[in-house]
VOGU-3710 file (C-alpha; in Angstrom, 3 decimals, decimal comma):
1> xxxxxxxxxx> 53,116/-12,545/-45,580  51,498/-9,076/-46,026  48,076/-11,372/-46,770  48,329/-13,313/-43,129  48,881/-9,885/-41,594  46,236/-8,218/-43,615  44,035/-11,278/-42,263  45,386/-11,339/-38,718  44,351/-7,590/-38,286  41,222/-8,070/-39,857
11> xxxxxxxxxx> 40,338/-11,147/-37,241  41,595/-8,925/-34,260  39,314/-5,866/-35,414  36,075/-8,327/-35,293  37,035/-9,535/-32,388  37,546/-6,541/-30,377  34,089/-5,457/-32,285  32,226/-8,282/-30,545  34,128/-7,975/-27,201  33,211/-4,242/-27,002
21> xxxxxxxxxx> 29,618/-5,390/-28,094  29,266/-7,869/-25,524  30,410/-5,041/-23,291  28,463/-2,470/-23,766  24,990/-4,568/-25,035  25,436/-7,880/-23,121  24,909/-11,245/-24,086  22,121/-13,852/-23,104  23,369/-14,711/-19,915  25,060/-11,195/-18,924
31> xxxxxxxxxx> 23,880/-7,535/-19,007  25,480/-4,822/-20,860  27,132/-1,929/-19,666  25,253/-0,172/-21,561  21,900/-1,687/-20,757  22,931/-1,387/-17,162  23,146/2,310/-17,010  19,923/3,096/-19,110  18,382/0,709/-16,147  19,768/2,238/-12,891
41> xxxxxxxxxx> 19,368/5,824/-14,693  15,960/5,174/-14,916  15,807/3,554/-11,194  16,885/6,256/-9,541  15,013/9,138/-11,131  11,856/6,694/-10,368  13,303/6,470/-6,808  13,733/10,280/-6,304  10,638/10,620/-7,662  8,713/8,839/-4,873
51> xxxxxxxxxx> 11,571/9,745/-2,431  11,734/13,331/-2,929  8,407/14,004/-0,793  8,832/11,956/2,194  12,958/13,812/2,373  11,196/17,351/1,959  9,046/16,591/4,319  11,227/15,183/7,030  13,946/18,298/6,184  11,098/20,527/6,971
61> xxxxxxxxxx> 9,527/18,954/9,706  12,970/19,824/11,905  13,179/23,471/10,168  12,334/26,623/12,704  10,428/29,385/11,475  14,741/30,933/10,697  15,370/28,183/8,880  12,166/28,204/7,065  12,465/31,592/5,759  15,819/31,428/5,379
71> xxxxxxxxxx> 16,366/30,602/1,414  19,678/30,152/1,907  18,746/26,664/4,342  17,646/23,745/1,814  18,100/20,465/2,638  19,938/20,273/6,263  18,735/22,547/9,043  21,185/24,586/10,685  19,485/22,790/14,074  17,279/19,747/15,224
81> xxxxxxxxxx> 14,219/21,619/16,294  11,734/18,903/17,557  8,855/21,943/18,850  7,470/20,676/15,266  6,697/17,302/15,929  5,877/18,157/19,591  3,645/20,788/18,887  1,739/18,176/15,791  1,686/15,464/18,286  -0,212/17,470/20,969
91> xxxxxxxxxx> -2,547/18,660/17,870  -3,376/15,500/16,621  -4,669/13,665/20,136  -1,436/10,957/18,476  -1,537/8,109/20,776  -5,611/7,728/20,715  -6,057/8,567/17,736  -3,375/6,324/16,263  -4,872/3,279/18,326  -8,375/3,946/16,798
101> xxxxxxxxxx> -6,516/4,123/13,669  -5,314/0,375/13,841  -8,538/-0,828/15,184  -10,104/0,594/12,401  -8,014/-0,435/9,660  -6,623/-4,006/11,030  -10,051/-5,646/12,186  -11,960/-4,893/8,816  -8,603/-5,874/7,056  -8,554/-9,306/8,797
111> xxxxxxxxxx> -12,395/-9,610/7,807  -11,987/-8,671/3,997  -8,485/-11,292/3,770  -10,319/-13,910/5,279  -13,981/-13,478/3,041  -11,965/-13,019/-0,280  -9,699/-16,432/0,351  -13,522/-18,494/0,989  -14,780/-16,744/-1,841  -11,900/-16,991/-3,854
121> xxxxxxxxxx> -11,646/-20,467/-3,824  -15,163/-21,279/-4,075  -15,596/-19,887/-7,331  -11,756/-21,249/-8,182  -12,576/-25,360/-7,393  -16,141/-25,865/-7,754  -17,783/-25,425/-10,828  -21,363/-24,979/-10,998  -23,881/-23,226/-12,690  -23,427/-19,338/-13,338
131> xxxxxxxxxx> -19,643/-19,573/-11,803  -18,422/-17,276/-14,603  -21,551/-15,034/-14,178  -21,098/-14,550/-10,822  -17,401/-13,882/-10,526  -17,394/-11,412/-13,493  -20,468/-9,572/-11,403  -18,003/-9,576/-8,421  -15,588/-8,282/-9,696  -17,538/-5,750/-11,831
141> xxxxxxxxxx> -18,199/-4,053/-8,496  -14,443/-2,996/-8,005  -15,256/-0,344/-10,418  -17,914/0,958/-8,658  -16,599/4,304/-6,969  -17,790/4,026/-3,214  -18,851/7,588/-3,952  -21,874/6,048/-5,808  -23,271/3,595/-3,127  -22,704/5,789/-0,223
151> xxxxxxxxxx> -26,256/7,057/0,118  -27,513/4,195/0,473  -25,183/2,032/2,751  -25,829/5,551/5,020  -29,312/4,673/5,147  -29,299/1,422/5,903  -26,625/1,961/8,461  -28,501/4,541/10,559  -31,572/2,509/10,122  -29,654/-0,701/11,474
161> xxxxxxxxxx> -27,720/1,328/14,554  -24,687/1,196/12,816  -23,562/4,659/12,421  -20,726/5,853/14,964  -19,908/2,374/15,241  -16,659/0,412/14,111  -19,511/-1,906/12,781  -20,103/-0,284/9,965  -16,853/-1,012/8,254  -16,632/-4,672/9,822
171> xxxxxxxxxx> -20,186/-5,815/8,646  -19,299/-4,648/4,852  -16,032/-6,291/5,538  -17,380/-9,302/6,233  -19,813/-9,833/3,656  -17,850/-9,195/0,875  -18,621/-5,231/0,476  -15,580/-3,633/1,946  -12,992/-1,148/0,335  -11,758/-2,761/-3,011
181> xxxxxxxxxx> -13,145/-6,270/-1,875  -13,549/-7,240/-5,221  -9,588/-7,682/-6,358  -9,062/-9,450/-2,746  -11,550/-11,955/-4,276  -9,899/-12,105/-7,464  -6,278/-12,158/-6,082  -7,212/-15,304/-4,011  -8,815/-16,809/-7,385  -6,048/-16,573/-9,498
191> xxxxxxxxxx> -4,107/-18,553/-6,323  -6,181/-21,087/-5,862  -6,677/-21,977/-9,435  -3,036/-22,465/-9,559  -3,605/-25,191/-6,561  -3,158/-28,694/-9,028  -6,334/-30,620/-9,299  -4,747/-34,164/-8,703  -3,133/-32,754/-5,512  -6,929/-31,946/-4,253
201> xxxxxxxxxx> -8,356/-35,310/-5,375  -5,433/-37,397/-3,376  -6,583/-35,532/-0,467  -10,068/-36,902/-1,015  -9,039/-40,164/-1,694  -7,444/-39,975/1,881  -10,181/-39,296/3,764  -9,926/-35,320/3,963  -13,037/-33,392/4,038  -13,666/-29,788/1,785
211> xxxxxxxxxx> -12,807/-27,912/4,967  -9,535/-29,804/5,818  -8,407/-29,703/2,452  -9,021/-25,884/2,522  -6,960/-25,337/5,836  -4,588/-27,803/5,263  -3,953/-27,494/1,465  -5,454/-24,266/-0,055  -4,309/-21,767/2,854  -0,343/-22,862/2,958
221> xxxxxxxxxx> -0,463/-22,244/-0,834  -1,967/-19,012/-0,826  -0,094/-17,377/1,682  1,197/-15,043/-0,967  -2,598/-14,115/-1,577  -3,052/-13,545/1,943  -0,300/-10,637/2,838  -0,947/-8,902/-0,111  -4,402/-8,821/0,640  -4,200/-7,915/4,181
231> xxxxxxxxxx> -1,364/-5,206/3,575  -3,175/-3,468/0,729  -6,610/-3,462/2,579  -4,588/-1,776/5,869  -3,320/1,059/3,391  -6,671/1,563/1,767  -8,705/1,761/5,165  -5,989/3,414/6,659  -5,873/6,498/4,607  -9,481/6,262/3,907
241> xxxxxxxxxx> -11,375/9,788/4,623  -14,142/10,141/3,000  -16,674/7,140/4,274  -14,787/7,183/7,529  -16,200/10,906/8,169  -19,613/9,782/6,757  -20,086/7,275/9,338  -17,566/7,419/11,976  -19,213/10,649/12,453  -17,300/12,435/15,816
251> xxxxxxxxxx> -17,702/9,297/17,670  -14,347/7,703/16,232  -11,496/9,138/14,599  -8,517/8,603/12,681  -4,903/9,911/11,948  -6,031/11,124/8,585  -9,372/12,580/9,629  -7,071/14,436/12,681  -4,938/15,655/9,515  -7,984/16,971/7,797
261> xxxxxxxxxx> -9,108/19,437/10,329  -5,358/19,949/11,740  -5,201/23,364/10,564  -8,475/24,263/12,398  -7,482/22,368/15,537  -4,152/24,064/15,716  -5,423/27,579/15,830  -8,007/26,815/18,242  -5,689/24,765/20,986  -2,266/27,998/19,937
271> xxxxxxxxxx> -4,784/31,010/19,077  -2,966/33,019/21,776  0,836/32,162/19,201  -1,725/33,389/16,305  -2,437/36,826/17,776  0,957/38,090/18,103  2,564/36,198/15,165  4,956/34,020/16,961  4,795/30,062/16,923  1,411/30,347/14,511
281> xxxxxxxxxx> 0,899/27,095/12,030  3,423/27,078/9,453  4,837/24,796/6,210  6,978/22,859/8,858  4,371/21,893/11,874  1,983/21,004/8,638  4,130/18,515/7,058  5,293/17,161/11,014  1,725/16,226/11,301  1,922/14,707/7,813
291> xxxxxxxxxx> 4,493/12,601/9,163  3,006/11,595/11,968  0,206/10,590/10,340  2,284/8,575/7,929  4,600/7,219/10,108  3,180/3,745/11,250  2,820/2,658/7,318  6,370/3,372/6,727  7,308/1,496/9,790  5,149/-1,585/8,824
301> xxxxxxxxxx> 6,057/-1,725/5,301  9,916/-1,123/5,872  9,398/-4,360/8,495  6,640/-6,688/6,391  8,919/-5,321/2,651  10,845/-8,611/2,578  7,738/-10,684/2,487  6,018/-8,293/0,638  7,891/-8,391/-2,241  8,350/-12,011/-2,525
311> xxxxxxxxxx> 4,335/-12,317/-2,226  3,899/-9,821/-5,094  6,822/-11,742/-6,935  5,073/-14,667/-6,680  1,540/-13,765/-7,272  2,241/-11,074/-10,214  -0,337/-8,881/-8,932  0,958/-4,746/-8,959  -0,658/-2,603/-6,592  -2,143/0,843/-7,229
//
C-alpha cells in the first residue's frame, strides 16, 4: 500500500514538474510564460528606446519658457502653449517649403521604383553574358558614399544646366544613379527571381509578349518590391541635406534644409524678442520645428504601416 502511494506521489511530482515546465518554457505549439516576458521585456525597452525622442520632443514642443525652466515640470505641461509651433511654422516658410519637399522627394522616388523593377528583372529572367558581372558592379555602387562622387556629378550638372533645378535629382533617378539605387535594384531581383519559370513560359506559349508578361505577370507579383522601394527612397530623399544644398542651391528648398539654418532664420525674422530676452529661440521652439519637419513621415508611415509591414514580411528585406 505504502509502495502505490510512494509511486502515486512520485507520478504526481513529475507531472506537476512538466506542467510547470510547459508553463513557464512552452511547448512546440505554445509559448512560455517565461519566454513571453523575456520577449515583451525586451519589446518595450526597444520601443521606449525609439519612442522616447519623438515623446520628449512633443512634451517640449507645448512647454513655455515657465515650464521649461521649471525642473519641477517633466513630462505634462502645466498648459497647452501652441506660440511654439506657431512661432516654428512662421520660421520655417511650412506650407512652401513642405510642398517643395514632396515634389522633391516623391517624383525622384517614383523614378528610382520604377528603373530598379526594369532593371531588376532584366538581370533576374534573362541570362546572358556578364549577368553576374554586371549585377555584382551594380550593386557594388551602394557602397559608394555619395560624398565621393559629388564633385563630379556637380560638374557635370552645372555644365548640363542642371543645377537649381529639380532635374538634377530626377535625371540620376532615372538612370539608375539616385540615392541608394543600388538595393532598389537588388530588392526587385530577389522578387522577380522568385516569379516561377513555367508560369513565364505558359505566358509565351499564349501569345504574350516580354512587355505584357512584365505588366501583367512580373508587376502584380512584386508589389511587395514596389512599396518598399518607393517608401524607403521618400525617407532617404526626404531627409537628405547634404546633395540637396549642393545643388538645390537657394533656388529650392526643403523642410530639412529650413531646419538647418532655423536657428539663423529665427533670430533674424524675432531679433527685436532677442534684444530684451523675452520670446528668444529656446529648447522648445527648436524641437517644434523638429516636429514640423518630421511630421508628414509620421503621418505617411502611421497610414501606409499596414502595408508596409506585410511588404517587408513578405520580401525579408530590413531597412536601415
Amino acid at each position: 500500500m505504502k509502495t502505490l502511494e510512494s509511486t502515486s506521489r512520485k507520478k504526481n511530482t513529475r507531472f506537476s514538474k512538466r506542467n510547470l515546465k510547459k508553463v513557464f518554457m512552452g511547448t512546440n505549439s505554445r509559448t512560455g510564460l517565461l519566454t513571453k516576458i523575456v520577449t515583451y521585456s525586451l519589446l518595450i525597452a526597444v520601443g521606449f528606446v525609439f519612442l522616447y525622442p519623438i515623446i520628449y520632443m512633443v512634451s517640449n514642443a507645448f512647454k513655455d519658457l515657465g515650464d521649461l525652466l521649471n525642473s519641477s515640470v517633466n513630462w505634462i505641461p502645466t498648459q497647452f502653449y501652441t506660440e511654439n509651433i506657431e512661432r516654428a511654422y512662421d520660421v520655417l516658410n511650412y506650407i512652401p517649403s513642405l510642398l517643395q519637399t514632396a515634389i522633391v522627394a516623391i517624383l525622384p522616388s517614383i523614378l528610382q521604383m520604377l528603373h530598379g523593377a526594369i532593371v531588376g528583372y532584366g538581370f533576374a529572367r534573362y541570362n546572358f553574358k556578364g549577368n553576374k558581372i554586371l549585377l555584382m558592379l551594380v550593386i557594388s555602387t551602394f557602397v559608394i558614399p555619395p560624398q565621393v562622387t559629388v564633385i563630379p556629378r556637380y560638374i557635370l550638372f552645372n555644365e548640363l544646366g542642371l543645377l537649381g533645378s529639380i532635374a538634377s535629382y530626377l535625371i540620376p533617378a532615372g538612370l539608375g544613379q539616385g540615392i541608394n539605387s543600388a538595393i532598389f535594384i537588388l530588392i526587385f531581383y530577389q522578387t522577380f527571381k522568385t516569379i516561377p519559370v513555367t508560369l513565364i513560359e505558359a505566358a509565351r506559349l499564349d501569345g504574350a509578349g516580354e512587355f505584357k508578361i512584365f505588366m501583367k505577370i512580373a508587376i502584380p507579383m512584386a508589389t511587395s518590391a514596389f512599396i518598399i522601394s518607393f517608401l524607403f527612397s521618400l525617407v532617404w530623399y526626404w531627409n537628405e541635406t547634404y546633395l540637396a544644398s549642393i545643388y538645390f542651391g537657394g533656388e529650392l528648398t526643403t523642410l530639412p534644409l529650413e531646419l538647418q539654418r532655423f536657428v539663423a532664420q529665427y533670430n533674424s525674422m524675432f531679433a527685436g524678442a532677442n534684444a530684451d530676452g523675452i520670446g528668444g529661440i529656446n529648447e522648445a521652439i527648436e524641437l517644434a520645428a523638429t516636429l514640423l519637419s518630421i511630421l508628414p513621415l509620421l503621418v505617411i508611415y502611421f497610414i501606409s504601416q499596414k502595408w508596409f509591414v506585410e511588404s517587408v514580411d513578405r520580401s525579408g528585406i530590413t531597412g536601415e
